[in-house]
N, C-alpha and C positions, 0 to 999 in steps of 0.2 A: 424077690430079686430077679429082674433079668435074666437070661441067659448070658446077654452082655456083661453084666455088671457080674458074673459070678465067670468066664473068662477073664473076665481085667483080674479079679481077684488071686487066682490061680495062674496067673502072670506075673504077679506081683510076688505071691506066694515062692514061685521058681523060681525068679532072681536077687530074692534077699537070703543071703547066710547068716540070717539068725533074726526073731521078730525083733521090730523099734520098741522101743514104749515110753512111756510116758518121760519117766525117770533115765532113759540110758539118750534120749533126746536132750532135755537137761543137762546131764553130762558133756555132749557135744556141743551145747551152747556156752556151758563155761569154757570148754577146752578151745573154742574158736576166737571166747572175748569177748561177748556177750554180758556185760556188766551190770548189777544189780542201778537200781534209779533211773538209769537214762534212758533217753527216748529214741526207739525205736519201730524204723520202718521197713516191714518185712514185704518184700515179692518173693514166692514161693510156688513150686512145684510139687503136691506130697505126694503124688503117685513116683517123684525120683528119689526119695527116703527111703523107700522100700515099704517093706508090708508092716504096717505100725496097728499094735494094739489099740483100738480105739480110734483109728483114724484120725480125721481132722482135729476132732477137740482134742485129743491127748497131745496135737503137737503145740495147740493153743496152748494148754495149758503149761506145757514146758516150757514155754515162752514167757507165760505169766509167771511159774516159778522161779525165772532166773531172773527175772526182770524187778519182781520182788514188788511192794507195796507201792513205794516211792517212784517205781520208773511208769511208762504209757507206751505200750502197746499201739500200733499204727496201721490199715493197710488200706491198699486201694477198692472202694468198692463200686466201681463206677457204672453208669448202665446205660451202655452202648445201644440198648433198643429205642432208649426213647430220643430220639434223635429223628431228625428230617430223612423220611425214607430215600428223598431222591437218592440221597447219599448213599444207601445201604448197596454193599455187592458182595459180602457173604452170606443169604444170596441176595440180589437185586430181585424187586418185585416190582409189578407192573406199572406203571405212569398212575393208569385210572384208579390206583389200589389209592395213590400218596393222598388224596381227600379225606377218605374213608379212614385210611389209618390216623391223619391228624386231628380227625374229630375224634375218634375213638380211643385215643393214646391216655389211659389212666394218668391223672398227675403225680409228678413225684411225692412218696411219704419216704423220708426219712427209716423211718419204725417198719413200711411192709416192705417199698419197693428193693427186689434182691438183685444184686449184683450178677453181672454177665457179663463171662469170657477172664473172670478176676483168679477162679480154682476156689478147693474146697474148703481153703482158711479162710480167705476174706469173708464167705457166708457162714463161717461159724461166731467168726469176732465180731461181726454187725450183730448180731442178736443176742452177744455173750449179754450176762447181767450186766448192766451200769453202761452198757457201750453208748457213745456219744458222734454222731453220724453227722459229718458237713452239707450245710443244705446247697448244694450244687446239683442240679438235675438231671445232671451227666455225667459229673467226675468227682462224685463225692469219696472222703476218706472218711474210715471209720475208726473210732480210739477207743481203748481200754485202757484205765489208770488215773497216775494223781492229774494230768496234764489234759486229760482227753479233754476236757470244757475248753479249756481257754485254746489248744491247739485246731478246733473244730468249730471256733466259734463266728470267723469271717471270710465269708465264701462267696465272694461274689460271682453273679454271672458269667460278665463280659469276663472275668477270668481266673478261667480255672487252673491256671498254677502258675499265676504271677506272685506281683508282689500282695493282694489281698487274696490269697491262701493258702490253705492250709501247708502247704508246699516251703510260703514263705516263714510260715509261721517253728513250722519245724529246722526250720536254719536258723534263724533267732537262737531257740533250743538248744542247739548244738546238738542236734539230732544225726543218729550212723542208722546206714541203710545195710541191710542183712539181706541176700540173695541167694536162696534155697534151691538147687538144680534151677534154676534160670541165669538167663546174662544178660548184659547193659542193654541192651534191645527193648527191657522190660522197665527198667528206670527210670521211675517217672519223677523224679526229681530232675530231671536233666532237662526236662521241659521247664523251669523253672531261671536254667540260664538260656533255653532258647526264645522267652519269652523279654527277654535283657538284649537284645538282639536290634541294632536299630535299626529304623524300618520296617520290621518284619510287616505283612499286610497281616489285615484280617481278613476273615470269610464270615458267611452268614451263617445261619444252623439255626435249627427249630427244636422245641422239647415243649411237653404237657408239663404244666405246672400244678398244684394243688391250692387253692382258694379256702378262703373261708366257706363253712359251709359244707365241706368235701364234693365240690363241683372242680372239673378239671377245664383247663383254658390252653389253648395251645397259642406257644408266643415265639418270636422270634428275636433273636440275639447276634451280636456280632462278635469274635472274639479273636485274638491272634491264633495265626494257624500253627496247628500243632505235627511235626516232621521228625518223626525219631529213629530214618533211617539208618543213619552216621552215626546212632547212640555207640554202637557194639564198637567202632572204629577209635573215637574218644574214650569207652572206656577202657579199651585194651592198653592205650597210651597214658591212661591216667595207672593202671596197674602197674606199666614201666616205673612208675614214679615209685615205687615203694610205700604207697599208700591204703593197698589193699591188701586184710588179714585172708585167709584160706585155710581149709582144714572140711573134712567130714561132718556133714550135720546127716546122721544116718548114711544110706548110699547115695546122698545127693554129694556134691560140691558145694560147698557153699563159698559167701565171699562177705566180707566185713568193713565196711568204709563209712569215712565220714560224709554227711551230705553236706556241707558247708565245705568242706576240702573240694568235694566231688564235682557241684554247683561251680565254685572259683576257677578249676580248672579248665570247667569245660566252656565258661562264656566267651574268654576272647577265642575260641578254636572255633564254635557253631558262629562269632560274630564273621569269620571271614568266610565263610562257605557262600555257597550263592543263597539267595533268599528263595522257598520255595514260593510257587505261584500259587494263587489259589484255586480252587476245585473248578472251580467254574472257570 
């Protein structure tokens, strides 16, 4: 361990009044609404839970146990690196680099490639046993449960949270989004009504893909642009609505809504804003 890594721990250590665990996590997911069967899509923070036994898996696993046999587990595992460098400015890297990197950019595997910038649940639940990974090459969701096949099963390129997937597929569902020490900012469901949006333009974007064979191919794709400034603005107005549950999931905040409520609210609000332009 780090010298980092055992800092953050002894930070963590100092601002929780009493360890999480597996079981008293569980307990705040019943006590929030968290219901046995159904399908849920978790964004989550666990270093704002506080200092939990077991870390990542055990809140997984709390998640599993409330969620129960019948329900599926959901989260974003998306991966931001393999993406057209021009693009990249956390950090940006050189013109002459974008060649080198587009030839070299491992193709997406489902099974290896890990998630980046998602936190320490989404890379435990991509690899949990049985989990069922969208083959999107940039914005794939990962599922655990009775649902993850069919909710993971059409992903298409050109759009990553339209009406073919997985995004769309969880509204069908009657799927509720659960928000662990994060806010609407992080909601990627909401891209879902801003891709309902008319007009919106697309932009171009690159990602390695995986071939037959395990040879990677770098291709290029167009897809509507994705803009989730105004998320936190819409979702504080849709909380007005009396549509979002609250309560302690450990020492985070948590929040509890529906994504089909969430999605309806928010399309005619993102339809009237200006359309963003594209990057380029």
């Amino acid at each position: 361990m780090t010298n980092a890594h055992i800092e953050h721990e002894a930070a963590l250590i100092a601002a929780t009044d009493r360890p999480r665990t597996r079981d008293s996590l569980a307990a705040d997911l019943r006590a929030l609404g968290v219901a046995p069967g159904e399908v849920l899509l978790v964004h989550s923070s666990l270093s704002s839970m506080g200092w939990i036994a077991g870390g990542a898996p055990a809140f997984a696993h709390a998640l599993l146990d409330v969620l129960g046999r019948a329900g599926t587990l959901v989260v974003p595992a998306q991966t931001g690196e393999n993406s057209d460098p021009r693009w990249w400015r956390a950090p940006p890297v050189p013109e002459e680099w974008w060649p080198v990197i587009r030839a070299a950019m491992p193709g997406y595997d489902p099974a290896i490639t890990p998630s980046r910038g998602m936190g320490a649940v989404p890379e435990v639940v991509r690899r949990w046993p049985g989990a069922i990974r969208s083959g999107h090459p940039q914005f794939s969701f990962a599922a655990v449960g009775s649902l993850a096949g069919p909710l993971m099963s059409v992903h298409d390129l050109e759009c990553p949270f339209g009406e073919r997937s997985p995004v769309a597929a969880m509204e069908a569902a009657g799927a509720r989004i659960l928000m662990v020490g994060v806010d609407f900012g992080q909601c990627t469901a909401l891209h879902l009504a801003e891709a309902r949006v008319p007009g919106i333009p697309d932009e171009e974007n690159g990602c390695a893909v995986l071939r037959p064979g395990g040879t990677s191919e770098w291709i290029t794709y167009r897809a509507a642009i994705a803009h989730s400034a105004d998320f936190a603005q819409v979702g504080a107005a849709f909380t007005e609505t009396g549509g979002v549950l609250t309560g302690p999931v450990g020492s985070a905040a948590a929040r509890l809504f529906s994504l089909p409520a969430v999605v309806a609210f928010a399309t005619p609000r993102l339809t009237r804003r200006p359309i963003p332009a594209p990057s380029e």
